[in-house]
mmCIF file of the N, C-alpha and C atoms, coordinates in Angstrom:
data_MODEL
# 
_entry.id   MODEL 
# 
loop_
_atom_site.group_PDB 
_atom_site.id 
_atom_site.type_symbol 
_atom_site.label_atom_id 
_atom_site.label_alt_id 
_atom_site.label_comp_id 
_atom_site.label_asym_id 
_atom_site.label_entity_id 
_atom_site.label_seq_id 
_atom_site.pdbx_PDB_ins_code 
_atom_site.Cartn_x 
_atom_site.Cartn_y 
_atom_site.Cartn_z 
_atom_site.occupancy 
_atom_site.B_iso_or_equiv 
_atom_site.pdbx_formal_charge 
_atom_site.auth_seq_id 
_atom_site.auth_comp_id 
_atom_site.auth_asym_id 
_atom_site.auth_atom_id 
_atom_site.pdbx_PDB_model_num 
ATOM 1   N N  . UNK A 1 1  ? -15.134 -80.164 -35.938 1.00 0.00 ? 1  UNK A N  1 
ATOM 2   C CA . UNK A 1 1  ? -16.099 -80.446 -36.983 1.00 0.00 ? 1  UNK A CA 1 
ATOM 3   C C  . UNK A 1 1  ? -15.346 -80.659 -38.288 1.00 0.00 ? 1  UNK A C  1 
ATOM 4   N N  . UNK A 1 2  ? -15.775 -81.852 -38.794 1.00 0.00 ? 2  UNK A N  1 
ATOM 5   C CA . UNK A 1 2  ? -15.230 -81.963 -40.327 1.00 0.00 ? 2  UNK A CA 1 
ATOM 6   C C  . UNK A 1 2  ? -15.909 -81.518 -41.311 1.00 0.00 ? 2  UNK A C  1 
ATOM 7   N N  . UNK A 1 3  ? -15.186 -81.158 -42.725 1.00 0.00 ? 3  UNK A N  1 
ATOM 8   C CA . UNK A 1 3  ? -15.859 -80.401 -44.123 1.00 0.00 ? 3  UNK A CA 1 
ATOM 9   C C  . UNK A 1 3  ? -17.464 -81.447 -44.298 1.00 0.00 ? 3  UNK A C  1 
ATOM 10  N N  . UNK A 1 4  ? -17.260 -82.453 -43.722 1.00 0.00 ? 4  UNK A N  1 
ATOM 11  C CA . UNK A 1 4  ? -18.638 -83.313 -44.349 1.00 0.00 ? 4  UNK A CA 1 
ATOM 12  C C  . UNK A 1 4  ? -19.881 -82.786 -42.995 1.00 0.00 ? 4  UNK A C  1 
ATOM 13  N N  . UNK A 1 5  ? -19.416 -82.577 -42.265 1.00 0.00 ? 5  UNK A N  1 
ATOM 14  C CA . UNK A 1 5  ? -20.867 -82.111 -40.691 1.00 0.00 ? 5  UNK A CA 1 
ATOM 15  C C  . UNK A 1 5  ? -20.986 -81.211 -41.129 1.00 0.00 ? 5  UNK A C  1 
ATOM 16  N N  . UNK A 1 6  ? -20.093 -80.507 -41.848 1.00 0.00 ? 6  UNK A N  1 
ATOM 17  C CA . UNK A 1 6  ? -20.110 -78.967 -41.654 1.00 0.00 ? 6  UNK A CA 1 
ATOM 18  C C  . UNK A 1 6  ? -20.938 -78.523 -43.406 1.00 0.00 ? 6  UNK A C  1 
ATOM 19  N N  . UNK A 1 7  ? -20.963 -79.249 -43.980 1.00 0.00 ? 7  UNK A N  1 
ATOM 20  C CA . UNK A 1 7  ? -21.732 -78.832 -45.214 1.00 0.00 ? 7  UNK A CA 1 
ATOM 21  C C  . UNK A 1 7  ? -23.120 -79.922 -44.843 1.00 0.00 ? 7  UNK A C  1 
ATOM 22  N N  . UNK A 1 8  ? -23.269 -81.047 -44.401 1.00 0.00 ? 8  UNK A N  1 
ATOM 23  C CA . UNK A 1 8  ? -24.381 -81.272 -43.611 1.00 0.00 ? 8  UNK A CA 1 
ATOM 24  C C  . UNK A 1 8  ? -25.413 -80.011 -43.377 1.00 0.00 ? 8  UNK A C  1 
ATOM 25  N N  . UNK A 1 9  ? -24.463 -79.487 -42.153 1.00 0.00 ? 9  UNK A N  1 
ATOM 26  C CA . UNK A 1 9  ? -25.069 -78.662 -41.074 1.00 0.00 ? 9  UNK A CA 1 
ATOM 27  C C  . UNK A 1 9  ? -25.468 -77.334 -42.236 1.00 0.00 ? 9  UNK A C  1 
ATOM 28  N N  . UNK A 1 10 ? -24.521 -77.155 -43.131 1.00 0.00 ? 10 UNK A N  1 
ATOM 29  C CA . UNK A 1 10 ? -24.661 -75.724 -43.733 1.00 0.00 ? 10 UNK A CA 1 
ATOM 30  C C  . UNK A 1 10 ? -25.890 -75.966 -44.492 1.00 0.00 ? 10 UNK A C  1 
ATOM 31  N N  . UNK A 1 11 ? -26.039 -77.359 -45.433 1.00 0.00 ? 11 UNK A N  1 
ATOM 32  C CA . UNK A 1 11 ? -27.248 -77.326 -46.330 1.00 0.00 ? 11 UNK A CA 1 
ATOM 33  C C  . UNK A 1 11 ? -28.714 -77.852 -45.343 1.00 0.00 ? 11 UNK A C  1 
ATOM 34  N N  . UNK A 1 12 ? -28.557 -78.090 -44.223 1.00 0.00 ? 12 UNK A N  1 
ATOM 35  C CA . UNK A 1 12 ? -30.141 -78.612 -43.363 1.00 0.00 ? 12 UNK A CA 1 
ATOM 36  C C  . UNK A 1 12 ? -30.224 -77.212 -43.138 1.00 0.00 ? 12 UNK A C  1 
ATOM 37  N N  . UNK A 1 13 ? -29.689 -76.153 -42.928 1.00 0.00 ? 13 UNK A N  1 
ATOM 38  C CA . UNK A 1 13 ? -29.907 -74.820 -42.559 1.00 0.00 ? 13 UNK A CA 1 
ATOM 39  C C  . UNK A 1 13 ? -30.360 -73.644 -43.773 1.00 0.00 ? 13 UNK A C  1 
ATOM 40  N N  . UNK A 1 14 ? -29.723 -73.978 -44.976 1.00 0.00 ? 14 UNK A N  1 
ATOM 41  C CA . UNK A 1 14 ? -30.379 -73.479 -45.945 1.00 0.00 ? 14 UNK A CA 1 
ATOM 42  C C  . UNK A 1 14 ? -31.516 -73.584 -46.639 1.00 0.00 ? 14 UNK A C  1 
ATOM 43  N N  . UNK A 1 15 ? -32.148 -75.063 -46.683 1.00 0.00 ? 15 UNK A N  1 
ATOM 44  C CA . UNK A 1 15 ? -33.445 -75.933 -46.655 1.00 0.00 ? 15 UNK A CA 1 
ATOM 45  C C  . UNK A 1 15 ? -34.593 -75.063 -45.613 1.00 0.00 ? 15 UNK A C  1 
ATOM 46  N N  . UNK A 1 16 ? -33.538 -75.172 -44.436 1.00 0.00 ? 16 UNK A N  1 
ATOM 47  C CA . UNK A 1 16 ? -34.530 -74.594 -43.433 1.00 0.00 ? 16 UNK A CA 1 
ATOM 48  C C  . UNK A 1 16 ? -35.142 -73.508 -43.341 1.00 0.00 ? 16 UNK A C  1 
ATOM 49  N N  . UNK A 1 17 ? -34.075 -72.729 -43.906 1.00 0.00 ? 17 UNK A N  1 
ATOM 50  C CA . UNK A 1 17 ? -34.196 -71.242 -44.302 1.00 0.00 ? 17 UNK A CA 1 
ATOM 51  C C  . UNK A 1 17 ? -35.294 -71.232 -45.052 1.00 0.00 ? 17 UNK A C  1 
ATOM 52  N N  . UNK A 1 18 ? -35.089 -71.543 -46.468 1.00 0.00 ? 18 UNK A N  1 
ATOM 53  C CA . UNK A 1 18 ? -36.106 -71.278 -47.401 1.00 0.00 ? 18 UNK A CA 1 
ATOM 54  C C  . UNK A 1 18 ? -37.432 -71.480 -46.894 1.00 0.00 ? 18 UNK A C  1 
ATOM 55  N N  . UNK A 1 19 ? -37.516 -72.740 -46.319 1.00 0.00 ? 19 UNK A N  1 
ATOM 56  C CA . UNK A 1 19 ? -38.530 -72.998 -46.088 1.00 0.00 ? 19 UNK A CA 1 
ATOM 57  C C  . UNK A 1 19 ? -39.544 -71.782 -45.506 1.00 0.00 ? 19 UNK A C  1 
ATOM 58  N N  . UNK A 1 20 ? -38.957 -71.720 -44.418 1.00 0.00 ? 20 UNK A N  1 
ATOM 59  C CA . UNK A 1 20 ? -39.197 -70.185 -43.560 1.00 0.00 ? 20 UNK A CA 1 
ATOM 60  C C  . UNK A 1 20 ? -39.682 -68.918 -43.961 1.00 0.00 ? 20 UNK A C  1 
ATOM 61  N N  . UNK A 1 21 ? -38.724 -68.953 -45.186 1.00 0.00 ? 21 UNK A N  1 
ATOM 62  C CA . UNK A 1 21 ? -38.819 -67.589 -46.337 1.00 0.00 ? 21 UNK A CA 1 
ATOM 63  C C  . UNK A 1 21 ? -39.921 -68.097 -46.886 1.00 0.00 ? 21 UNK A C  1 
ATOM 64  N N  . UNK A 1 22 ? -39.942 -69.474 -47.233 1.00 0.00 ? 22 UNK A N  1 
ATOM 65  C CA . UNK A 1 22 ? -41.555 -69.930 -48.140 1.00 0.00 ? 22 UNK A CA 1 
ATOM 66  C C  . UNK A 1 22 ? -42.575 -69.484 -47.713 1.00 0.00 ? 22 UNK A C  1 
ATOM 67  N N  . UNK A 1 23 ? -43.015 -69.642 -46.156 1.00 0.00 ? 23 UNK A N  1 
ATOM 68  C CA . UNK A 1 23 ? -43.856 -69.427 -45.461 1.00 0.00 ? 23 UNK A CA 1 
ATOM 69  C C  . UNK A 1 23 ? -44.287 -67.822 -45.376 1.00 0.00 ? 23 UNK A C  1 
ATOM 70  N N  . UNK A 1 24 ? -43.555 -67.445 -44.947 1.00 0.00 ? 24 UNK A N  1 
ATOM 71  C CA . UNK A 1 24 ? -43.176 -66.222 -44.721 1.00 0.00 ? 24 UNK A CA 1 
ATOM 72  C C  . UNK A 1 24 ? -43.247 -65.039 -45.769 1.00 0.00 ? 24 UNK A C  1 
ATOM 73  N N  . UNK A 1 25 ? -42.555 -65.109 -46.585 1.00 0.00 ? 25 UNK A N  1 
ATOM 74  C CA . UNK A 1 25 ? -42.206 -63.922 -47.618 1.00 0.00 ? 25 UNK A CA 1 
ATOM 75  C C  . UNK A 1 25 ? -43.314 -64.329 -49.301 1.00 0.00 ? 25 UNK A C  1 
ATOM 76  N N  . UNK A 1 26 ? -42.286 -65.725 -50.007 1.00 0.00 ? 26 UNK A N  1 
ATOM 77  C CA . UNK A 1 26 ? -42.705 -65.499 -50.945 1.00 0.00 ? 26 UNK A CA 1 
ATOM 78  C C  . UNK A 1 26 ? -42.825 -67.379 -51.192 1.00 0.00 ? 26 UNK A C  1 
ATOM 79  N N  . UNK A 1 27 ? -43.208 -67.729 -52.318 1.00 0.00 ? 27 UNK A N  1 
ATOM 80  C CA . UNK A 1 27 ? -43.452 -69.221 -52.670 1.00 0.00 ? 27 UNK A CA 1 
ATOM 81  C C  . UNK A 1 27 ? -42.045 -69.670 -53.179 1.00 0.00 ? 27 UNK A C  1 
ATOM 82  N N  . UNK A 1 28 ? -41.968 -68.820 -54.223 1.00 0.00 ? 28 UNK A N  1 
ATOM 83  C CA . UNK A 1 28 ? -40.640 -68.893 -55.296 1.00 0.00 ? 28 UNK A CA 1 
ATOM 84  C C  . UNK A 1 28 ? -39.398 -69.274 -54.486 1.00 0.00 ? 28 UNK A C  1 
ATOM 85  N N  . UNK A 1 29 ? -39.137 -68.789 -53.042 1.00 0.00 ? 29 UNK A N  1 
ATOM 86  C CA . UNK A 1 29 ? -38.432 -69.317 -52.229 1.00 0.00 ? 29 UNK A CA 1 
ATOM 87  C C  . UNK A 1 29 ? -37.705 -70.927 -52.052 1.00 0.00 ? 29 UNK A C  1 
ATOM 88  N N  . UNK A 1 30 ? -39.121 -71.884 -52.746 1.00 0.00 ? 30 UNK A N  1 
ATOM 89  C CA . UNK A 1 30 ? -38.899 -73.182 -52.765 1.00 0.00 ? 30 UNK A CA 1 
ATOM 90  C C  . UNK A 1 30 ? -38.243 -73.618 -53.645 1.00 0.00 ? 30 UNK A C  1 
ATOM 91  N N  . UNK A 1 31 ? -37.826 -72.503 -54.231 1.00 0.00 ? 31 UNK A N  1 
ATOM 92  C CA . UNK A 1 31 ? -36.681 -73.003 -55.816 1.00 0.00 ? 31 UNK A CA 1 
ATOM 93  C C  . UNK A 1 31 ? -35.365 -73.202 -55.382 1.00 0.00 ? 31 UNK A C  1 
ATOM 94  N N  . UNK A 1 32 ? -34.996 -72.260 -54.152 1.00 0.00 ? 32 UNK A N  1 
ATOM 95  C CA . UNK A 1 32 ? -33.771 -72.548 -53.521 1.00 0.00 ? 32 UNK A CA 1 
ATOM 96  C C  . UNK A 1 32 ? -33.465 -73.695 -52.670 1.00 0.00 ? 32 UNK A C  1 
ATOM 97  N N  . UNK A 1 33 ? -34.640 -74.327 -52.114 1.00 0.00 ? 33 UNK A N  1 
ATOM 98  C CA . UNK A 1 33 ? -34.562 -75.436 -51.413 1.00 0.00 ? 33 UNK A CA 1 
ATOM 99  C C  . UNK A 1 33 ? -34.733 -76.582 -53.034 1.00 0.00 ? 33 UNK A C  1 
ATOM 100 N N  . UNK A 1 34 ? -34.870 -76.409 -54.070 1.00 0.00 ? 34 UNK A N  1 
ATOM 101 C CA . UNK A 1 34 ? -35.043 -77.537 -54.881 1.00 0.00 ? 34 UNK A CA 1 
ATOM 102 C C  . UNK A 1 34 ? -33.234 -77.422 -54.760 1.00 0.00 ? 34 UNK A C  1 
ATOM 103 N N  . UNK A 1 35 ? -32.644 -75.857 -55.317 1.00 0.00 ? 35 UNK A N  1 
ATOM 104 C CA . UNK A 1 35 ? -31.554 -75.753 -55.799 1.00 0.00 ? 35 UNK A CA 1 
ATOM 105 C C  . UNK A 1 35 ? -30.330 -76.449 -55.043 1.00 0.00 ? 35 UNK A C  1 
ATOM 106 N N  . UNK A 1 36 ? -30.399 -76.676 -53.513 1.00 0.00 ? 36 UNK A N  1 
ATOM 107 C CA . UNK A 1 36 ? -29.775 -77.065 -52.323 1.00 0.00 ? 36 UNK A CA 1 
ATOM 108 C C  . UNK A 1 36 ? -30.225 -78.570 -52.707 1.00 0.00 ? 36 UNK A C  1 
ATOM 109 N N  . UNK A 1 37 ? -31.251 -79.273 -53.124 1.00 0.00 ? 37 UNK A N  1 
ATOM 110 C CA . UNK A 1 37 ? -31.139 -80.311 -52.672 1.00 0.00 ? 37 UNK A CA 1 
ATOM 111 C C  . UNK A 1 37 ? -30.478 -81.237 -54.051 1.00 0.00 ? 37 UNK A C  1 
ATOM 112 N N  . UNK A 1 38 ? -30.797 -80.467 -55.268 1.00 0.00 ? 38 UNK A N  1 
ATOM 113 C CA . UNK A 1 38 ? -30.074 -80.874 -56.417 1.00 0.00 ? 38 UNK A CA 1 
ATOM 114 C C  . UNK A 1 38 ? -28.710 -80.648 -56.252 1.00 0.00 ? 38 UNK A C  1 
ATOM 115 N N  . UNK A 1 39 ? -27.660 -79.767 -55.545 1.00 0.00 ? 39 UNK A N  1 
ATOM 116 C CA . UNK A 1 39 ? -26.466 -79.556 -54.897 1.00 0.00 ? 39 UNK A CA 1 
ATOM 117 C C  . UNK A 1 39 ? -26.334 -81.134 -54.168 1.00 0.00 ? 39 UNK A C  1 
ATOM 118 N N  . UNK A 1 40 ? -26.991 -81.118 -53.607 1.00 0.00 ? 40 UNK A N  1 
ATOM 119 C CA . UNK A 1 40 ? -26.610 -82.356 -52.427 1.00 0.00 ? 40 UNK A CA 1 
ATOM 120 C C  . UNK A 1 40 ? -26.164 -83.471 -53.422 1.00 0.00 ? 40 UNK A C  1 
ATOM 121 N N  . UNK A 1 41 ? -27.789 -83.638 -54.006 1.00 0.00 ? 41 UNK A N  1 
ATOM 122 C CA . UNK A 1 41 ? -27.637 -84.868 -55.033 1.00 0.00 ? 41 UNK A CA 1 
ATOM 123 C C  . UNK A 1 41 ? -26.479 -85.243 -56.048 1.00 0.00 ? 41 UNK A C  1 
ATOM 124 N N  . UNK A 1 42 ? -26.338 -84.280 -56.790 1.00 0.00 ? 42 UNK A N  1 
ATOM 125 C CA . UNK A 1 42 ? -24.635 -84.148 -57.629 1.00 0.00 ? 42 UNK A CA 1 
ATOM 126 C C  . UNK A 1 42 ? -23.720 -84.483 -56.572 1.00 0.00 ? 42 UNK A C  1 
ATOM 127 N N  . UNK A 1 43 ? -23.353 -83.789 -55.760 1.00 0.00 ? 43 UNK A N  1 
ATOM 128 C CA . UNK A 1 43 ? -22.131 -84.131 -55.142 1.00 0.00 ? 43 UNK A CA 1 
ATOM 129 C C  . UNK A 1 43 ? -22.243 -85.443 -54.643 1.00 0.00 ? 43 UNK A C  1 
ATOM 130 N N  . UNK A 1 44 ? -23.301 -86.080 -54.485 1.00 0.00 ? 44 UNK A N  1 
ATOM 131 C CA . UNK A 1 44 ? -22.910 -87.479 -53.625 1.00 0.00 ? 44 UNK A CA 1 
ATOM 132 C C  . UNK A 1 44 ? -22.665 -88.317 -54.987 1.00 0.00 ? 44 UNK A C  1 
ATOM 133 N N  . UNK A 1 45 ? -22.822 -87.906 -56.246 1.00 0.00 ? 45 UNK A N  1 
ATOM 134 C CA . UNK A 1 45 ? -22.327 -89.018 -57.267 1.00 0.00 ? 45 UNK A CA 1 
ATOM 135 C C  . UNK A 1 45 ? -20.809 -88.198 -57.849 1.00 0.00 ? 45 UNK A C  1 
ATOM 136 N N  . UNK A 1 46 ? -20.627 -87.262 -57.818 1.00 0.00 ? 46 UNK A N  1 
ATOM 137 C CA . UNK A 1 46 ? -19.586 -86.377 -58.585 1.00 0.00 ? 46 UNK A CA 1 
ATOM 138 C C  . UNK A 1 46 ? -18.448 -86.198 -57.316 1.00 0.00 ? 46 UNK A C  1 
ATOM 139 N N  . UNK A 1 47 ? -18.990 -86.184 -56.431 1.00 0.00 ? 47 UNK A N  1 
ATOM 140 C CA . UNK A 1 47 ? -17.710 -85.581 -55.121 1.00 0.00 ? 47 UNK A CA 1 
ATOM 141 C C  . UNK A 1 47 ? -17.177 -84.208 -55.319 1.00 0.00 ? 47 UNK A C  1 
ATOM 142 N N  . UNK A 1 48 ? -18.040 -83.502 -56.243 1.00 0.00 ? 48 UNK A N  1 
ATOM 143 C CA . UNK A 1 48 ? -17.788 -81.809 -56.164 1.00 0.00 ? 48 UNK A CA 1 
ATOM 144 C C  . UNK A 1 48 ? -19.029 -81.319 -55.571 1.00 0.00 ? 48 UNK A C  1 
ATOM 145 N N  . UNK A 1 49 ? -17.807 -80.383 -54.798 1.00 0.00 ? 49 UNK A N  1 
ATOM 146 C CA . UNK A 1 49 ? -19.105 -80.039 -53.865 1.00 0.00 ? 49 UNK A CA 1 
ATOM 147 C C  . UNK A 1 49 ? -18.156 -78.024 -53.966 1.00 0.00 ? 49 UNK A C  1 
ATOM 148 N N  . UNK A 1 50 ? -19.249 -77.164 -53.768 1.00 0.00 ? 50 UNK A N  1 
ATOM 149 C CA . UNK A 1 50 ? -18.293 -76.042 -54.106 1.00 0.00 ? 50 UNK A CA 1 
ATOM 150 C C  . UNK A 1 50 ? -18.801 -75.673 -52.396 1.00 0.00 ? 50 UNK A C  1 
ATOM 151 N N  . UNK A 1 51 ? -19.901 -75.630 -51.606 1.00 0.00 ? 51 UNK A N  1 
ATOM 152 C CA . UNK A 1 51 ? -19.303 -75.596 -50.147 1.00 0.00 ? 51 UNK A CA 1 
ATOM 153 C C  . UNK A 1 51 ? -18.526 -76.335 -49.733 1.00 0.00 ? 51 UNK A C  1 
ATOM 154 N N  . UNK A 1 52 ? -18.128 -77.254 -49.803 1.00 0.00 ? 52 UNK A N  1 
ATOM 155 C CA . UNK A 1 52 ? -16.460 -77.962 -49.173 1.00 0.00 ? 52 UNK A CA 1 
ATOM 156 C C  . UNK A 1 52 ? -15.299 -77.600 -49.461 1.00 0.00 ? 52 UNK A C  1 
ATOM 157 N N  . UNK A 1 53 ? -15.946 -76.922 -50.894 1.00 0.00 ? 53 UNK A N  1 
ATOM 158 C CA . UNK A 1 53 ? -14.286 -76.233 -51.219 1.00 0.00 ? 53 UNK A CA 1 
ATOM 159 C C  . UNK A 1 53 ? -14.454 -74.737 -50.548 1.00 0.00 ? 53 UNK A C  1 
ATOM 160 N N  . UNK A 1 54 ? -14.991 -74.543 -50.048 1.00 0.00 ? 54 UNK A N  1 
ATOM 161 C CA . UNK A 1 54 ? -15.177 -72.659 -49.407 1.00 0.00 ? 54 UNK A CA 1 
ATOM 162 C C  . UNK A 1 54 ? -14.451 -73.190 -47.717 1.00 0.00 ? 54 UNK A C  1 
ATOM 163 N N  . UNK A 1 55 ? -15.051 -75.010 -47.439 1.00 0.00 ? 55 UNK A N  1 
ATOM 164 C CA . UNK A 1 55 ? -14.564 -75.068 -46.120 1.00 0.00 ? 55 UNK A CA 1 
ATOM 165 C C  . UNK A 1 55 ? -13.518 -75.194 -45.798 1.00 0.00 ? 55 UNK A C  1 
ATOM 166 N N  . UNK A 1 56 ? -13.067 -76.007 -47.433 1.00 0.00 ? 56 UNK A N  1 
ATOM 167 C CA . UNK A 1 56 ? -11.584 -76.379 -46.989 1.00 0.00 ? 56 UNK A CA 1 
ATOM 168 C C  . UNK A 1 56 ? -10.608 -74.784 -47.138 1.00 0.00 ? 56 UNK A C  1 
ATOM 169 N N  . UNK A 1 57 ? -10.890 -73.783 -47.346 1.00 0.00 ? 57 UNK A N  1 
ATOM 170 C CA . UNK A 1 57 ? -10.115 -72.809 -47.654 1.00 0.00 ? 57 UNK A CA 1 
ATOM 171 C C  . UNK A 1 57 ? -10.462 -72.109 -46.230 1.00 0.00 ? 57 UNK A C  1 
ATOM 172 N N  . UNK A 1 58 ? -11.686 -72.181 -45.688 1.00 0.00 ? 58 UNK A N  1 
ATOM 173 C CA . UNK A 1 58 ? -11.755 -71.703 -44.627 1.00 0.00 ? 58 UNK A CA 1 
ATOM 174 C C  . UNK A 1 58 ? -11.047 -72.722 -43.137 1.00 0.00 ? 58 UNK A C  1 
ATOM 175 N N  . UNK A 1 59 ? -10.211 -73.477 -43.818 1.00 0.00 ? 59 UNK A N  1 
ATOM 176 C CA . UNK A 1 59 ? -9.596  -74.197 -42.749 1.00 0.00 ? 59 UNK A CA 1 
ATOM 177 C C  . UNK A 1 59 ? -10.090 -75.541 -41.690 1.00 0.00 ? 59 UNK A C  1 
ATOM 178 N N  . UNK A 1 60 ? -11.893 -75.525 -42.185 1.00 0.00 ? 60 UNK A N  1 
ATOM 179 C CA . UNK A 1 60 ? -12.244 -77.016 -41.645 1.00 0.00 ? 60 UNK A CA 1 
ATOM 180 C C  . UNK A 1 60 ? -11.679 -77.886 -42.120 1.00 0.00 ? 60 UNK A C  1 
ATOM 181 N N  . UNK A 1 61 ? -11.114 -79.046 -40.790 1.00 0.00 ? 61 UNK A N  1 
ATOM 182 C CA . UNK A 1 61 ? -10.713 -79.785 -40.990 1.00 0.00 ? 61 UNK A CA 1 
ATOM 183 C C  . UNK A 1 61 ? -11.563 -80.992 -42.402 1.00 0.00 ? 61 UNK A C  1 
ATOM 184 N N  . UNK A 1 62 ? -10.665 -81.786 -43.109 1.00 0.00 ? 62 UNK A N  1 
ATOM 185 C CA . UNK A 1 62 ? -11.111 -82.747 -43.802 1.00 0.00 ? 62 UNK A CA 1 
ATOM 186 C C  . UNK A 1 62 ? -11.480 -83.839 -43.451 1.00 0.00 ? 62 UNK A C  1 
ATOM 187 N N  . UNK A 1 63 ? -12.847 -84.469 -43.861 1.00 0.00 ? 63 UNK A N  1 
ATOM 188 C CA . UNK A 1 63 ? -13.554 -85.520 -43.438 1.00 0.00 ? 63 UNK A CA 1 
ATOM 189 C C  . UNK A 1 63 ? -13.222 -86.241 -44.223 1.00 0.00 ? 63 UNK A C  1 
ATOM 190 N N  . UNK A 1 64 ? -13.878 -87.820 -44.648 1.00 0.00 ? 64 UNK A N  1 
ATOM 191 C CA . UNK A 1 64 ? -13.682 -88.955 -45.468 1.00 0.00 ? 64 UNK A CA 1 
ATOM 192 C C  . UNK A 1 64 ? -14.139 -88.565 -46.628 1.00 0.00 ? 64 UNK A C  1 
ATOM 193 N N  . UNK A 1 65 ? -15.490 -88.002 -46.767 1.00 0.00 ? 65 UNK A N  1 
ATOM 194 C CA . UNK A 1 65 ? -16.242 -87.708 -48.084 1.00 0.00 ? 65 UNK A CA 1 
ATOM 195 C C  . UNK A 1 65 ? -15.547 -86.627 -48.799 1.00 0.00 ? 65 UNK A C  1 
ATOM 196 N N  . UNK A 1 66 ? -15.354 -85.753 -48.498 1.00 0.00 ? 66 UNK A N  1 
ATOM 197 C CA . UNK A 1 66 ? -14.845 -84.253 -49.455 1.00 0.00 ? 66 UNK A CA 1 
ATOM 198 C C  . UNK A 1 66 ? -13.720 -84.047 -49.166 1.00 0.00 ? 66 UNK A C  1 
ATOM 199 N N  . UNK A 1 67 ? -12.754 -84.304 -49.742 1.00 0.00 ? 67 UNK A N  1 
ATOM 200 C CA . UNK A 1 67 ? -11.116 -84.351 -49.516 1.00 0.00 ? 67 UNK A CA 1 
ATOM 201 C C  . UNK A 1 67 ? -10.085 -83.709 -50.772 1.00 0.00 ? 67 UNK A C  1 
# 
Protein backbone atom coordinates (compact mmCIF):
# COMPACT_ATOMS: atom_id res chain seq x y z
CA UNK A 1 0.00 0.00 0.00
CA UNK A 2 1.18 3.47 -0.87
CA UNK A 3 1.08 6.91 1.45
CA UNK A 4 -1.79 8.02 -1.15
CA UNK A 5 -4.37 4.45 -0.55
CA UNK A 6 -3.36 4.66 2.66
CA UNK A 7 -4.55 8.27 3.62
CA UNK A 8 -7.48 7.49 1.10
CA UNK A 9 -8.34 4.55 3.19
CA UNK A 10 -7.48 6.49 6.56
CA UNK A 11 -9.82 9.62 5.69
CA UNK A 12 -13.10 7.30 4.05
CA UNK A 13 -12.78 5.71 7.58
CA UNK A 14 -12.79 8.78 9.60
CA UNK A 15 -15.87 10.30 7.55
CA UNK A 16 -17.26 7.00 8.29
CA UNK A 17 -16.67 7.12 11.72
CA UNK A 18 -18.20 10.34 12.44
CA UNK A 19 -20.84 9.68 10.66
CA UNK A 20 -21.66 6.71 12.95
CA UNK A 21 -20.84 8.83 16.02
CA UNK A 22 -23.45 11.36 14.28
CA UNK A 23 -26.03 8.89 14.40
CA UNK A 24 -25.29 7.44 17.33
CA UNK A 25 -23.88 9.68 20.09
CA UNK A 26 -24.06 13.29 19.25
CA UNK A 27 -24.77 15.82 16.01
CA UNK A 28 -21.66 18.01 16.66
CA UNK A 29 -19.85 14.88 15.48
CA UNK A 30 -20.43 16.25 11.84
CA UNK A 31 -17.87 18.95 12.47
CA UNK A 32 -15.23 16.31 12.26
CA UNK A 33 -16.39 14.94 9.07
CA UNK A 34 -16.56 18.80 7.74
CA UNK A 35 -12.91 18.96 9.42
CA UNK A 36 -11.61 15.66 7.32
CA UNK A 37 -13.08 16.81 4.32
CA UNK A 38 -11.61 20.46 4.44
CA UNK A 39 -8.15 18.33 5.17
CA UNK A 40 -8.71 16.52 1.95
CA UNK A 41 -9.54 19.68 0.09
CA UNK A 42 -6.22 21.75 1.10
CA UNK A 43 -4.03 19.06 0.45
CA UNK A 44 -5.14 18.36 -3.07
CA UNK A 45 -4.21 22.16 -3.89
CA UNK A 46 -1.21 22.60 -1.24
CA UNK A 47 0.28 18.87 -1.28
CA UNK A 48 0.50 19.12 2.62
CA UNK A 49 -0.99 16.66 3.98
CA UNK A 50 0.03 15.98 7.88
CA UNK A 51 -1.41 12.14 7.59
CA UNK A 52 1.18 11.38 4.89
CA UNK A 53 3.66 12.79 6.84
CA UNK A 54 2.73 10.38 10.03
CA UNK A 55 2.84 7.62 6.97
CA UNK A 56 5.84 8.42 5.66
CA UNK A 57 7.54 8.18 9.18
CA UNK A 58 5.61 5.18 9.77
CA UNK A 59 7.42 3.64 6.81
CA UNK A 60 4.53 3.42 4.02
CA UNK A 61 5.84 3.20 1.07
CA UNK A 62 5.64 6.58 -1.23
CA UNK A 63 3.04 7.06 -3.85
CA UNK A 64 2.99 9.76 -6.79
CA UNK A 65 0.82 12.31 -4.87
CA UNK A 66 2.52 12.79 -1.32
CA UNK A 67 6.23 12.47 -1.66
Amino acid sequence: MTIDRAVMAFAGSMILLSLVLAQIHSSYWLWFTAFVGANLLQAAFTGFCPAAILFKKLGVRTGTAFS
